[in-house]
C-alpha positions as CSV (number, residue, x, y, z in Angstrom):
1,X,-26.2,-6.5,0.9
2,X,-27.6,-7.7,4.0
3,X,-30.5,-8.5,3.1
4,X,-29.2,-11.2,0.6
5,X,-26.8,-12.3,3.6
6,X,-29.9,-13.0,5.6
7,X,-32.2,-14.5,3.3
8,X,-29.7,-17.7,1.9
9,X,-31.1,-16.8,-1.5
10,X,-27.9,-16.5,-2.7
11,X,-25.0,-19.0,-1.1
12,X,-21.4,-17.7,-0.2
13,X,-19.6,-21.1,0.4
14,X,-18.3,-21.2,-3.1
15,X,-16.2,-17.6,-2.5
16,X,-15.4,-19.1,1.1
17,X,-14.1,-22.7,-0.5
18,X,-11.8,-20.3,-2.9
19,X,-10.8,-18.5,-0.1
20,X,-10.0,-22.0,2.6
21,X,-8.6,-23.3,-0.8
22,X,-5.5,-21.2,-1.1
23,X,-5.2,-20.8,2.7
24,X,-4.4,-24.9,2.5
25,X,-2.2,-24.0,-0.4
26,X,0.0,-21.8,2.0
27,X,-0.3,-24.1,4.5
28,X,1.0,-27.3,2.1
29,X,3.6,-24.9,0.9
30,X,4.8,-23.9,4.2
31,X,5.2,-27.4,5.4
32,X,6.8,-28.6,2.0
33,X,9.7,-25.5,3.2
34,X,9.2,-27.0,7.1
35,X,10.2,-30.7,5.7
36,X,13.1,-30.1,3.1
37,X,14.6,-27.8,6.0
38,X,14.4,-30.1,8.2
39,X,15.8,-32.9,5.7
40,X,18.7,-30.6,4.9
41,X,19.2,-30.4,8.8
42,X,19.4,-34.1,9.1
43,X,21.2,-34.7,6.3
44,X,24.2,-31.8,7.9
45,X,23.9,-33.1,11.7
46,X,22.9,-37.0,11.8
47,X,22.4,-38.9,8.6
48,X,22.8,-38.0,4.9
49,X,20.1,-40.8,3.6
50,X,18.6,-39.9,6.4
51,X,17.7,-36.3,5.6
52,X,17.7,-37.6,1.5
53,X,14.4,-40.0,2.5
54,X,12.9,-36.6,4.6
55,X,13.2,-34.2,1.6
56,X,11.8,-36.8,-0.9
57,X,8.9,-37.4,1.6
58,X,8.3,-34.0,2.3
59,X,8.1,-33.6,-1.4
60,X,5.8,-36.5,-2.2
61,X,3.8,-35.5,0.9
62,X,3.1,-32.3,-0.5
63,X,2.4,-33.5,-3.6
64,X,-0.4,-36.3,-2.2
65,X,-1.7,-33.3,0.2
66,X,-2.0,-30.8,-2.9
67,X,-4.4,-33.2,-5.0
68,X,-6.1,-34.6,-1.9
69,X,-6.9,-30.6,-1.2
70,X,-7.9,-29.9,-4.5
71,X,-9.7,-33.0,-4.6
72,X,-12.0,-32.0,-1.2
73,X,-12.1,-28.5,-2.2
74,X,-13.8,-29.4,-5.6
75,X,-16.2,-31.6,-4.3
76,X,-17.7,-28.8,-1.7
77,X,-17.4,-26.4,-4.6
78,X,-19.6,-29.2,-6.7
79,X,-22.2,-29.4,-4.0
80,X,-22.7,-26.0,-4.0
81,X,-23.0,-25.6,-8.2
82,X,-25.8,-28.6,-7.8
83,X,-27.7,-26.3,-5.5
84,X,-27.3,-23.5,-7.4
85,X,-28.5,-25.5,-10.1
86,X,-31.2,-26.8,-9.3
87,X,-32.8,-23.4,-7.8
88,X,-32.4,-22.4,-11.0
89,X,-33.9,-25.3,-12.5
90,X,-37.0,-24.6,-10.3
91,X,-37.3,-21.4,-11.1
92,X,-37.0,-21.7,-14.5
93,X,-40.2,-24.0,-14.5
94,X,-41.7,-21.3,-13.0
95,X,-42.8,-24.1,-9.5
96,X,-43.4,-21.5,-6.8
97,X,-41.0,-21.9,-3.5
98,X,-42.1,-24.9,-1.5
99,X,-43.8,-23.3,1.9
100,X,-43.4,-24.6,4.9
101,X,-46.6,-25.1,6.8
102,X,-47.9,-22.9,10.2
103,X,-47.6,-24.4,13.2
């Protein structure tokens, strides 16, 4: 185990993207609760539209935040498959590791 943690022959970004991912999910959901509280506060102590316009933005917000995370989240996870990918491409041709030179 920690050998293969040492050697990169085997890359752990795509369980630590999975993991960040629904961390931002929490995070997108707790500030979706944050902005519709805080709409239903306006909406009670200063201005009805007022705190209206903050719970639909708060909603569209979390919406545009949710597929902009997703969006960011899959492209890591992509650059990680195309590495996995082509290691496996090279070692399915059977090229030996490239070396690099002595100093």
């Amino acid at each position: 185990m920690v050998n293969q943690f040492l050697s990169f022959d085997k890359l752990i970004g795509t369980k630590l993207i999975t993991i960040l991912y629904y961390l931002g999910l929490i995070g997108i959901a707790l500030g979706l609760i944050a902005g519709v509280l805080s709409g239903l506060g306006t909406m009670v102590s200063f201005s009805f539209f007022g705190g209206i316009g903050m719970v639909i933005g708060s909603i569209i917000g979390a919406a545009l935040g949710l597929l902009f995370w997703r969006f960011m989240c899959e492209l890591y996870m992509l650059l990680f498959r195309m590495a996995d990918d082509l290691r496996d491409i090279k070692t399915a041709k059977g090229v030996p590791p490239v070396v690099p030179p002595a100093a």
